[in-house]
Every structure is written in C-alpha cells, then in structure tokens.
N, C-alpha and C positions, 0 to 999 in steps of 0.2 A: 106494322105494315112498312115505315117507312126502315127501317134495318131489314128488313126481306128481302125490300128491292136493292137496297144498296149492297146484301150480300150476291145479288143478280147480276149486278154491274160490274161486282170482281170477279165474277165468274168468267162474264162475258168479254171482260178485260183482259182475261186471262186466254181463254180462246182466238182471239184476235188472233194472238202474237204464235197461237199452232195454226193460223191461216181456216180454221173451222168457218169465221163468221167476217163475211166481207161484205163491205157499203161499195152500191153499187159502180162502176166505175167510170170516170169521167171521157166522154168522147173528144177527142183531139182532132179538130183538123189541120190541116197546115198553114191557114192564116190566123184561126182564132179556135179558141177553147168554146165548147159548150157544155155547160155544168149546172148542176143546181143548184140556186142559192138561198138560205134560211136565213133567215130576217128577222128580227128579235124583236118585235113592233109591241113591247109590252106599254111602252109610255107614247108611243106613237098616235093615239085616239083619245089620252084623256082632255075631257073639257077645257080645263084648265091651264093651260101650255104654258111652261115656262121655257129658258133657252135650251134647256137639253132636249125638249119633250117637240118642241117645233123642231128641232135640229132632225131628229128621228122620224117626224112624216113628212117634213120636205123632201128630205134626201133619199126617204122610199115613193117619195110622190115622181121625184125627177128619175131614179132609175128606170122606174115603169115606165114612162114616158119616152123613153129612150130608145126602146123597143131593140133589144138586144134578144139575142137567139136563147138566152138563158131563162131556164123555170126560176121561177120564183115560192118559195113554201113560205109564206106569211107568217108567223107566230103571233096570235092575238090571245087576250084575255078574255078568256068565255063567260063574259056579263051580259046581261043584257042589255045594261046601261051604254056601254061600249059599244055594240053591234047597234046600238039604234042611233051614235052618234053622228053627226053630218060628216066631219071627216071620215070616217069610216063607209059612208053610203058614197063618199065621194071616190074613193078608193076603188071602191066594188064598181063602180060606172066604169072607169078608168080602163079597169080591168076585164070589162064585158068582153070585149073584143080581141080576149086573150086568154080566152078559161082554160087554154089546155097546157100554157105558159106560168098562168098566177094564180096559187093556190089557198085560200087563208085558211089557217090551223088554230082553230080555239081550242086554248089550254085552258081548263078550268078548277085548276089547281088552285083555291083559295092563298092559300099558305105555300111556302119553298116555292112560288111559279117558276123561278128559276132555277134554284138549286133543283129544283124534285121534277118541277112538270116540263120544264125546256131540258133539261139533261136526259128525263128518260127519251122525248122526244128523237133525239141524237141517236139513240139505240134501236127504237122502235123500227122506224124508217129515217135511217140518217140522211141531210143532204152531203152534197159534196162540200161545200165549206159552209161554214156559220157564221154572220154576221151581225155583230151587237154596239148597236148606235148607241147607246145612254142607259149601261147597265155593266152588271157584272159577268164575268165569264163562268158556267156551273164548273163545280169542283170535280163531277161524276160524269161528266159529258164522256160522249166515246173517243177515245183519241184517235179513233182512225179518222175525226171531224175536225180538219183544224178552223180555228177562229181566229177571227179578225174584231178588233175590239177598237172604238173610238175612246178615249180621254180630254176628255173636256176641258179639264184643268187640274194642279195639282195646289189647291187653294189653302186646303189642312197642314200642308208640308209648312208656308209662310204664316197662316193666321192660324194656328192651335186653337190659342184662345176664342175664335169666333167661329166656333161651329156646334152643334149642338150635340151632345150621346149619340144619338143615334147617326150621325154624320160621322163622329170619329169612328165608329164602330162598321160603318159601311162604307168609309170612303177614307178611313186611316192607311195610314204605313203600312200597316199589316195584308191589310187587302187590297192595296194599289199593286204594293209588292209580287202579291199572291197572282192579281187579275192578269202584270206583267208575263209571269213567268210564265202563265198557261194561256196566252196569245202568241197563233205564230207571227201575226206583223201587229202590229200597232197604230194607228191613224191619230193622228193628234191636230187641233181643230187651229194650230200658230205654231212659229218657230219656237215661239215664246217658253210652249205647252210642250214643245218637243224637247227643248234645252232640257226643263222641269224632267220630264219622262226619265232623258237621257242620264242626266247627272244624278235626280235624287232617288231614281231606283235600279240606276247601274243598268240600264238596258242599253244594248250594242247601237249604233247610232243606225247603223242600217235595218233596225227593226222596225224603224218608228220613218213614218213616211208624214207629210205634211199636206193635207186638203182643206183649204179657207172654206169657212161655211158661205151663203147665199142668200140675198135678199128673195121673197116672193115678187117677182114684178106683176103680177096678174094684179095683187096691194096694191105695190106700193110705184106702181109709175102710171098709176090713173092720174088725170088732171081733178084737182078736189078745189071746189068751189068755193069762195066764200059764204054761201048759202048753206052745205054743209057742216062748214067749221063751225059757225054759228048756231047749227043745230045741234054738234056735236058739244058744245060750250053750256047749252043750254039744260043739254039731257044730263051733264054731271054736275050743274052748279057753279061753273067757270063764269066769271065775272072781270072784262077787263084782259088783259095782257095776260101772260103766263109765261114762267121758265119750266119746263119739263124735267122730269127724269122717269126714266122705265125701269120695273126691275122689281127684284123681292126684295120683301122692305125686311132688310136684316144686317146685320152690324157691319160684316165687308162691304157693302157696296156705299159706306160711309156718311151716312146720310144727316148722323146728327152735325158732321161738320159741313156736310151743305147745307143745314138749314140755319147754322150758324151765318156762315156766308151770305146768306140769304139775305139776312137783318142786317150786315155790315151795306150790299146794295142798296136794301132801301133807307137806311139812316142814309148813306152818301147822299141819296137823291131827293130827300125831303128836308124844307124846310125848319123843321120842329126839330129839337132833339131828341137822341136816345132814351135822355131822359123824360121828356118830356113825353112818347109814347111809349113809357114803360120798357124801356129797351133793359137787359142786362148786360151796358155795352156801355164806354167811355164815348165820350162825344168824340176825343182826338184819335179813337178809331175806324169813323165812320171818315173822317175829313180828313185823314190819311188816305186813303182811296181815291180824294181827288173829287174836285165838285163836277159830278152829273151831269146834272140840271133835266131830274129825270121828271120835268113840269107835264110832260106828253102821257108817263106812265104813273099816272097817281093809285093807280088801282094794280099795281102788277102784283101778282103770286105765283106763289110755288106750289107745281101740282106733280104729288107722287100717286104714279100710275103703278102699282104692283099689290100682292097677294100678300099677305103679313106673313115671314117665317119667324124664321127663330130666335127669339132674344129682341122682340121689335117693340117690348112697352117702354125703352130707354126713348126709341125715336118717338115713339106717339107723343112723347110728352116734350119733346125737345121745341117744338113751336113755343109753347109758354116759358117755355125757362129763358128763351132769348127773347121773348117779346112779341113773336110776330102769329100769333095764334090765331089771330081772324085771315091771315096774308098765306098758311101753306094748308092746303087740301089733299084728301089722301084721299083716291078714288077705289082703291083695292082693287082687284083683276078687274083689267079692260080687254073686251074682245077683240079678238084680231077684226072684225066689220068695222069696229069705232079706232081702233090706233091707228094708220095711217093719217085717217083727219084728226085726231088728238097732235099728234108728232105736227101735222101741217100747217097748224092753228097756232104754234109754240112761237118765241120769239128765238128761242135756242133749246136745245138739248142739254145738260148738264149730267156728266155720268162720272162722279169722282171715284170710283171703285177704288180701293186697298189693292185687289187683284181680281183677273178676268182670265178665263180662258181664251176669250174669243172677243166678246162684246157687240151681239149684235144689232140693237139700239143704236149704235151708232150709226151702220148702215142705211137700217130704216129711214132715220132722219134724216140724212144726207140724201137720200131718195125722193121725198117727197119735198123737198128744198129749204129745209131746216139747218141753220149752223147746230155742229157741237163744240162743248167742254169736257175736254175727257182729260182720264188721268194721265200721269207720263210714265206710267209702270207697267209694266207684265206685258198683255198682247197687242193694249190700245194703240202705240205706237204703229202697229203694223198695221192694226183695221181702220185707223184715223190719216194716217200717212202723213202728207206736206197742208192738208184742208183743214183740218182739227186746232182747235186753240188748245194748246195744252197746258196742265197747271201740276205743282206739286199736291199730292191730295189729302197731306200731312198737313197743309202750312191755309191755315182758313181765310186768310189775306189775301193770297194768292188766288185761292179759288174765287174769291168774292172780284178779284182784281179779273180773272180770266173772265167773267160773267160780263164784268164792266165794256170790259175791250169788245164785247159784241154787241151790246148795246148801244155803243159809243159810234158804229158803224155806221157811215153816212148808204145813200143811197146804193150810189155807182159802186161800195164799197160789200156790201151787203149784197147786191146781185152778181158781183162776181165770187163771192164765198157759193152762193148758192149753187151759180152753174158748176163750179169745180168740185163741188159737192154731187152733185147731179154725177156728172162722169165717171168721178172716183168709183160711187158704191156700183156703179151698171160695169167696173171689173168683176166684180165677185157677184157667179148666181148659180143660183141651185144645180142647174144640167151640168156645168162643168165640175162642181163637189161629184155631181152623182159618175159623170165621164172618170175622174179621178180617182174615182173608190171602185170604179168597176175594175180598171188596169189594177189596180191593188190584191184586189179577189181572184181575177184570173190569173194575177203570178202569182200567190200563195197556192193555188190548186192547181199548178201545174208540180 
C-alpha cells in the first residue's frame, strides 16, 4: 500500500509541474495576505510535555488567540487518548468561536504519521503553507506546499556521544541536513540555534529567522502562596529548603556533575566531614568553597523534577556514589498545575546543561521569583541575560561555587535578583513568538 501511494505522489509531482493539479490559491490583499495555514500539532496534546512539546501548543495556543484573518487546518493524532486530553478540549473551546477559521484534522496513521499520514495530507487538500513546530519535514509532501520548520537545537552536532539510536538516527546530520534543505524558511528558537543551523548545515543566513520562545503568564505570574508551596512540598515529599532543576533526566543536561556539586554545597555547610557523612569527597574540597555557615539550611536538597530519558541509570545512581543519597529527590514528570509552585518554593534554579537550544526553565523560574544557575554555553546566555548567575558546566567547583553565591545572598540582595528576574522573563511571551512566526508564514507564502 505504502509504495502505491508513493508511486501517486510521483505522479502527482509530476503533474504539478504540466499545471494539471493546483493548490488552491492564496488571496492577496493589499495590506495583508489571507492563507491557510497547516499546523503540525502531532506533539502539541501529549500528556507529558517536554520543551519541544510545550513549545508546539503554546505557540499554536497564542496564534489562535491572535485572531488573524487566517484558516487554520490543525493536524492532530487520531487517538482517543489525545482528543480526550485537557489541552486538546482547551483548544477546541478556544476555537468555538471560530469554526469556520480552525479546523483540526486527525490523522490516524499509527506508523509514518508524518512521513505517510501529514504528507499525503499536503496532497489530498493542501494548505497554502505547512507549519511544523517540533518535528520533521515529510520527504513526499507536495512541493507546491512550502514549509516552515522550527529547530530547536542542534545538540547531536556538539554531544555525539549523548544521544541515544534512535536520536542519532532521527535527529543526526543526515536528517537535519535533509529537514534543511526541504524547508523554505527556518525558525530557530536563539541566535545561538541559528549560528548552529547556519554554519553546521551550510544553510543561507537569510533562511533562518530568530523567534524567542514565551513563558505562559496565565502559570506563571499568579501570585503563589506560601500555603501552596507547602502543599506542593508536601504532595512530592520535599522536606526543608531545595535547589531545583527541571528537565529530562539524561546525560546533556549534566546532572551527575550537579549532583556532585551538590555534596561539595553541603559538605561546605555542615559541620561534620565529608568523611564523616560518607561523602566520596576530600574535606579540602568542600573548605575550598569557603565556610557557609549553612546552620539555617540543615535540611536542604536537591530536587530533579523531569521524566527519565536516555542513558539516566549513571544519574540514578550518582547520589550514592557522592554521598548524598537521602539529600537529592527525583520526582519524575511534574505537571504543569504543580511547577510553577514547585519553581516558587525553590531557593534557586540550577540548570547546568552541556547545550540548550533555548532553556526554558529558566524563564519560568525568573517568573515566579526564583534566582537561576545556568550554564555559560550555547543559548543560556541569551535567555539568562545580565540576571542569571552563570558557571562553567564542565568545572563542578564552579557550579558548586555558583550555587554558594546565591545562597550567600543576603536580603536586600536576594530581592533585587528576584524583581530583575521578574522583568527580564515578562520580555519574552507567547503572543509575540506567535506575532513573529505569523510575519514569517505570510512572507514564505507570498
């Protein structure tokens, strides 16, 4: 079946180009374009949201809301699991009041959903351009469809070694390359991601455009109460103080060396030594760091809030190997209802990534009035700005040293991180990604 159709699509590829088979055409007026636009919302409703997967219903939540003159043809995954999900029913509400504007199209293609079920889609009834937030571009799509393709990061290019088969083989050289070539513009989510684009796959500088992702403010600028955070502390087992990090628990985002750093913080700040609470750590490395005097935080830990990917039995086990095995908690996927007061409840953020596309944890936490520790490489720099403590994420001294400097933070010192943290991330929000990516679609489809 699936060679039938694709001898259908050379057919029809073929016909194009004698003018037989044309997608329908876009109206022009003379202040703005009206077009249809296809949405690629395959990762947009699953449960479980990671940074690509929130990146893909925010920025289809905030177009919609935008109310532009433009149809929208939704592409969803025809489960039922998906269609009965919240976001998805939130979507649908959204959209009541525009059914003749936003359309959603379940594809219920188990297998190939993109190469097979969103490519024939392109054929069937093309829209005027195709938009794919957190995915690949199909090989068989119609080319009279051009695409618009977001890159998130080009992570595989720097850490080889940390990705898993299946990552290299869907997110390698080969198919960045590939995704490249058959996108008419490119959206890259940092400068950082765009330099990456530009240089390691030879793509023209003007093909690749730049739109910062967005925090949710509807989250993440509620005022959250002590009362909350405490119930929030309660429902995961959090006891005492906490350092944070968000994110999939998997080898780039570096986590055995913060959890090393971890234990270099609380050896600095307790009495007893390394040795003495089983630490795998010299005493003159913890008293290098500088005496504390962390008598306030005798309870503090380390809480990894994310979903176990690939290659994560090195980190499960890295609390024991340094010592501090009762002190870091791993909650596994927290829901976006509970992370804001998770983030708010924190005494800081710590996000030492290898590399990032984007980083948006950061935001969060700077939102809800959380300092962060981010790394000094790849995008953090730009989503972190002049607010951010920044650390090498190589060097576990450093990190442990970056953690100290916030803690060490007196009052007056610690509320002006916060407010400038507050202003920073309220630059970047969803409406203006989705303003930006709209201008992007209407020049490709003119």
């Amino acid at each position: 079946m699936f060679v039938i159709w694709c001898l259908v699509i050379v057919i029809m590829t073929m016909t194009t180009g004698l003018g037989i088979y044309d997608p329908p055409s876009i109206f022009v007026c003379s202040l703005f374009i009206v077009m249809t636009i296809g949405y690629d919302a395959s990762r947009a409703f699953v449960t479980q949201k990671t940074g690509t997967e929130t990146y893909s219903f925010q920025l289809l939540k905030a177009l919609l809301e935008l109310n532009s003159p433009h149809t929208f043809w939704v592409y969803v995954r025809g489960s039922a699991g998906e269609e009965k999900s919240r976001a998805f029913r939130d979507l649908q509400s959204l959209a009541l009041g525009n059914r003749q504007r936003v359309k959603f199209i379940p594809i219920s293609w188990l297998y190939l959903w993109t190469q097979g079920g969103l490519a024939w889609e392109t054929w069937r009834n093309p829209p005027d351009i195709l938009f794919i937030p957190a995915h690949v571009v199909p090989l068989f799509k119609n080319p009279r469809v051009p695409a618009v393709v977001t890159v998130h990061d080009l992570g595989l290019e720097y850490l080889p070694h940390y990705g898993s088969w299946k990552e290299k083989l869907y997110l390698g050289w080969f198919m960045e390359e590939l995704r490249a070539r058959l996108a008419a513009h490119i959206v890259a989510v940092s400068e950082a991601t765009k330099r990456d684009v530009v240089e390691k796959l030879h793509v023209p500088e003007g093909k690749v455009s730049v739109v910062y992702e967005g925090v949710d403010l509807s989250n993440y600028k509620l005022r959250i109460t002590n009362y909350e955070k405490e119930k929030v502390k309660r429902k995961y087992g959090i006891k005492g103080e906490y350092i944070l990090f968000v994110g999939t628990v998997q080898p780039r985002k570096n986590l055995v060396r913060l959890i090393e750093a971890f234990s270099l913080v609380k050896g600095a700040g307790e009495k007893k030594s390394p040795k003495e609470k089983g630490l795998a750590l010299k005493n003159s490395q913890s008293q290098a760091l500088g005496n504390l005097g962390l008598g306030n935080l005798p309870t503090l830990q380390l809480v990894i809030a994310g979903k176990p990917g690939w290659n994560y039995e090195e980190i499960y086990a890295a609390p024991r190997k340094f010592g501090v095995e009762g002190r870091v908690k791993f909650l596994d996927f927290v829901p976006s209802k509970d992370l804001p007061v998770l983030y708010a409840g924190a005494k800081l953020l710590c996000l030492p990534s290898l590399h990032e596309g984007f980083g948006l944890p950061v935001l969060e936490s700077m939102s809800v009035g959380t300092p962060v520790v981010i790394s000094n490489v790849s995008s953090l720099p730009e989503v972190g700005g002049s607010v951010a403590e920044y650390v090498d994420p190589n060097d576990v001294k450093e990190i442990a040293r970056g953690i100290l400097r916030v803690l060490r933070y007196d009052k007056l010192a610690y509320h002006a991180k916060v407010e400038r943290g507050k202003e920073w991330a309220a630059r970047f929000s969803w409406k203006n990604a989705a303003r930006e990516t709209l201008k992007i679609l209407e020049r490709v489809a003119q």
